[in-house]
C-alpha positions in Angstrom: -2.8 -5.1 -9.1 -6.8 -6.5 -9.6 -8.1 -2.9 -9.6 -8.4 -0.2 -12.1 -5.6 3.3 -11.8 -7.4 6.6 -13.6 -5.3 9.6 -13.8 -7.1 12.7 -13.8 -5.0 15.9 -14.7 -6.2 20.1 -14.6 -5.2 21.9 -17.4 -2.1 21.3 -19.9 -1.8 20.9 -24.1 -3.5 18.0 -24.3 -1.1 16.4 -26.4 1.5 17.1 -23.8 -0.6 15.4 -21.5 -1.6 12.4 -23.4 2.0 11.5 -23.6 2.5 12.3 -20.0 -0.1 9.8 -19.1 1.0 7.2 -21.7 4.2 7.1 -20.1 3.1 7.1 -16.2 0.8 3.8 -17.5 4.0 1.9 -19.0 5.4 2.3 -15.4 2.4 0.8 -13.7 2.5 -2.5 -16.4 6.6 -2.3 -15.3 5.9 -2.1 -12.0 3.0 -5.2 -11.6 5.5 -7.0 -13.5 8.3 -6.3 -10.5 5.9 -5.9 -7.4 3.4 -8.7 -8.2 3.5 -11.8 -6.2 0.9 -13.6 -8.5 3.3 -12.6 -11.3 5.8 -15.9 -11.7 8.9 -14.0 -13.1 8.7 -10.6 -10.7 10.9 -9.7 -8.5 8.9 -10.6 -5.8 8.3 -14.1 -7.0 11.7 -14.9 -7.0 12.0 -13.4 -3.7 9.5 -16.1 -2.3 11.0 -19.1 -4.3 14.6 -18.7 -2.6 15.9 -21.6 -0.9 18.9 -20.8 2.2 21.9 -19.4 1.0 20.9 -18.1 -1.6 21.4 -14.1 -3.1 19.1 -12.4 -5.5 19.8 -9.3 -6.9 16.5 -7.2 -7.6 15.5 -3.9 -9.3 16.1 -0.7 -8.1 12.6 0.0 -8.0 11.9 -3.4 -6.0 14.5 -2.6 -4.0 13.0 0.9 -2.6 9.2 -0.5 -2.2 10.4 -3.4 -0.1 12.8 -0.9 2.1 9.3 1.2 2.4 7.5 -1.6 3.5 10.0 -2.2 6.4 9.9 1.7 7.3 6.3 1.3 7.3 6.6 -2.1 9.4 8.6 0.1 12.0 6.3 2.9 12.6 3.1 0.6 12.9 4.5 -1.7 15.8 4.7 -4.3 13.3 1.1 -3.9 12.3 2.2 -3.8 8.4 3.9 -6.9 7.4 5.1 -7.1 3.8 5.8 -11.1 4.6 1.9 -12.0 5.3 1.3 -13.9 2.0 0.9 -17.2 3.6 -1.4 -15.5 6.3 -3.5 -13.8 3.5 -3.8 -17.1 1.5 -5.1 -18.9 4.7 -7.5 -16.4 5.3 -8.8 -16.2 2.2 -9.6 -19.6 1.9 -11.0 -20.6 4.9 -8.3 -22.2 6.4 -8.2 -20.4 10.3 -5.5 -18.9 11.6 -1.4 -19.7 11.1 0.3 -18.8 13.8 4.2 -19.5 12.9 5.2 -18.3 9.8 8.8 -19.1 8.8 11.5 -18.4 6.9 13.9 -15.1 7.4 15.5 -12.6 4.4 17.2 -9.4 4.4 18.2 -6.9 2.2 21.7 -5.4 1.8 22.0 -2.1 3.6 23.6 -0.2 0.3 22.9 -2.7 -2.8 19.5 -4.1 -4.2 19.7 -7.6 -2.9 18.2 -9.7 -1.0 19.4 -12.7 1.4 17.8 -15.2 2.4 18.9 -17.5 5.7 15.9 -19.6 6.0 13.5 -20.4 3.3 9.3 -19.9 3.5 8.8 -16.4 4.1 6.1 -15.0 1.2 5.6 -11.6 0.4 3.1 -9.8 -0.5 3.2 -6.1 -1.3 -0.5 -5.4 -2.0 -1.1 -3.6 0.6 1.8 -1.1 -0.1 2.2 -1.9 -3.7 -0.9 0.7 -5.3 0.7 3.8 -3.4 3.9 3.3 -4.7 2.7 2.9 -8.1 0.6 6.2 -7.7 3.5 8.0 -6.7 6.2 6.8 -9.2 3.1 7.8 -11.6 3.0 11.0 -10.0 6.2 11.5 -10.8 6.6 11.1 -14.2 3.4 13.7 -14.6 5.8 16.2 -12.9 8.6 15.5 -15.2 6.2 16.4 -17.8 5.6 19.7 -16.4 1.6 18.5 -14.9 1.5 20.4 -11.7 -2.6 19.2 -10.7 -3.4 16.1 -11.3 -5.6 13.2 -9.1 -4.2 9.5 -9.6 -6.8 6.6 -8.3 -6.1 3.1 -7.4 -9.6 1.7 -7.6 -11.4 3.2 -4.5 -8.8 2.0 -2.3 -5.6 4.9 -3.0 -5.9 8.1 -4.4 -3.1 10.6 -4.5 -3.3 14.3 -5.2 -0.7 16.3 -6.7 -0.6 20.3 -6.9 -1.9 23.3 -5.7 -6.0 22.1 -5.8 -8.4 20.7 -3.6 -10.0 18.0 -4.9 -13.3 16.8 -3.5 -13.1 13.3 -2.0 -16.7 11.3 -0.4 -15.9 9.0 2.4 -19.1 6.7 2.8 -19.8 6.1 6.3 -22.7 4.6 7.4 -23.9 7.2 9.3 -23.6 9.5 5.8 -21.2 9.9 3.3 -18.2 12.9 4.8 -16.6 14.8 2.1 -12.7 15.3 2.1 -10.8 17.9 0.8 -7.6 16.5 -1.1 -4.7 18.6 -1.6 -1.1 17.6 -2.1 -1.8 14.2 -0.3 -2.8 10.6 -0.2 -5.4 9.1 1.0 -5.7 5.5 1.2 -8.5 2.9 2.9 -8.6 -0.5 4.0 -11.6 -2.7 4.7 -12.9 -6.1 3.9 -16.3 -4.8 2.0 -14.9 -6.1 -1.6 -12.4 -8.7 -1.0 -14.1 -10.3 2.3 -12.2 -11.3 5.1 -8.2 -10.7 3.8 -6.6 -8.2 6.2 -4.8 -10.0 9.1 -3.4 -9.2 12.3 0.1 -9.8 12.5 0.6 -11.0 15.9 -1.5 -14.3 15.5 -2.9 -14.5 11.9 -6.2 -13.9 12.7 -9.1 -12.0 10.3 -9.4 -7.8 11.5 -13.2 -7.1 12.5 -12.9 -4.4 14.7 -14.0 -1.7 11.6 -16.1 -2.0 8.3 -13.4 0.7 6.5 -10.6 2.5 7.6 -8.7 5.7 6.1 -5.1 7.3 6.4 -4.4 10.7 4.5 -0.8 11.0 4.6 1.5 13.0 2.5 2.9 10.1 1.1 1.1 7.5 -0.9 2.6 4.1 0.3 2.8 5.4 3.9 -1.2 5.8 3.6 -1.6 2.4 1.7 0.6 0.1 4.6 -0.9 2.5 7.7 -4.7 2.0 6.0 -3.8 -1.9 6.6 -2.0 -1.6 10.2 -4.7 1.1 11.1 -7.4 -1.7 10.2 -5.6 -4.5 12.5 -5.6 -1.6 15.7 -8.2 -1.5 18.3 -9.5 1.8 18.9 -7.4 2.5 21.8 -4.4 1.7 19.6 -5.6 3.6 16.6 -5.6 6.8 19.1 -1.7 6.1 20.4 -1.0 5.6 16.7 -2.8 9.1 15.8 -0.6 10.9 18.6 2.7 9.4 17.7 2.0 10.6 14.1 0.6 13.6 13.7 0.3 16.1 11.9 1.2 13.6 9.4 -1.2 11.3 9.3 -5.1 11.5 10.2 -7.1 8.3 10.4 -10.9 7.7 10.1 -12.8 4.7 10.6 -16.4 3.5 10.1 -17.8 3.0 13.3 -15.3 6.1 14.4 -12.5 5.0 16.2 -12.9 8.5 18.6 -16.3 7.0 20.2 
């Protein structure tokens, strides 16, 4: 996922948690291998290679990332797209904007698998992808027994687990703001590392209205794809997103969306 995941845990036999952590790392090399587009044999590979008419059965764990993703694609307005690979690509490269983007799939409404009625459509789950892993990683630590523990995604995701506040800096260029992290996720977008790769939806073009944004939201992919819609949103549309979610999820920005 072209970043580096730490797990920091509070307490425990440390051989207990050794193993614990060993195990929660085998499911983030399972899960690139299943979520990555860049990955020729993953799930979501396949996905973007099928031609019309044609059914692909996927893993379950595929299967509930991609039915995320179009939760997340609801709430936003369309603002998260999981199907912006071509979009991202053009971006990146220099390219301008694409305005149609073809191709249609679905997924079944009870069994992992996907359909696909018109072929060109490329996913790309990077910008849901990290939180997801963090929180099947989260997971097995409870299993385990780990109550506290703090999983990290680079700088981009972090998700707390347990009972302790964990001290988080938010650098904003007016001064760094320290968060308080408890039993949440917090997630942030921005084009400070990659360059120019976030993209509005509606026509293809770059995001600029903010250097970062940030979503703390109690769960870990919801924060990773509303970090990304949040990034596409004008202020004004930042705020109407704030009301319609709350308490749930609280968004900053750098310059603050609030002035």
């Amino acid at each position: 996922m072209k970043t580096t995941f730490r797990i920091f845990v509070s307490g425990g036999n440390p051989v207990a948690v050794d193993s614990a952590v060993s195990e929660a790392f085998l499911k983030l090399e399972e899960l690139e291998g299943i979520l990555s587009r860049h990955v020729p044999g993953s799930d979501i590979s396949r996905i973007n290679r099928m031609i019309e008419g044609e059914t692909l059965y996927i893993s379950d764990e595929c299967d509930q990332c991609l039915r995320l993703a179009i939760e997340a694609t609801a709430i936003t307005g369309g603002r998260f797209d999981p199907c912006l690979g071509t979009m991202i690509d053009a971006v990146k490269s220099g390219a301008g904007m694409i305005r149609d983007v073809t191709g249609i799939v679905s997924l079944d409404e009870v069994r992992p698998l996907v359909e696909c009625h018109e072929a060109g459509r490329v996913f790309d789950l990077g910008a849901i992808g990290k939180g997801f892993a963090l929180e099947r990683m989260g997971g097995i630590l409870a299993t385990h027994g780990i109550e506290n523990a703090l999983l990290t995604s680079g700088a981009s995701t972090i998700l707390a687990l347990g009972a302790l506040d964990w001290p988080i800096d938010i650098p904003l260029s007016s001064g760094p703001r320290r968060l308080s992290l408890r039993a949440a996720a917090l997630a942030a977008s921005g084009n400070s590392h990659q360059g120019n790769h976030i993209v509005n939806p509606a026509d293809g073009s770059p995001a600029e209205h903010f250097e970062n944004v940030w979503v703390v939201h109690p769960r870990a992919p919801l924060a990773d794809a509303f970090s990304t819609a949040c990034f596409t949103m004008s202020s004004r549309e930042i705020g109407e997103f704030v009301t319609n979610h709350q308490p749930d999820c609280q968004v900053l920005s750098d310059p603050d969306w609030r002035t």
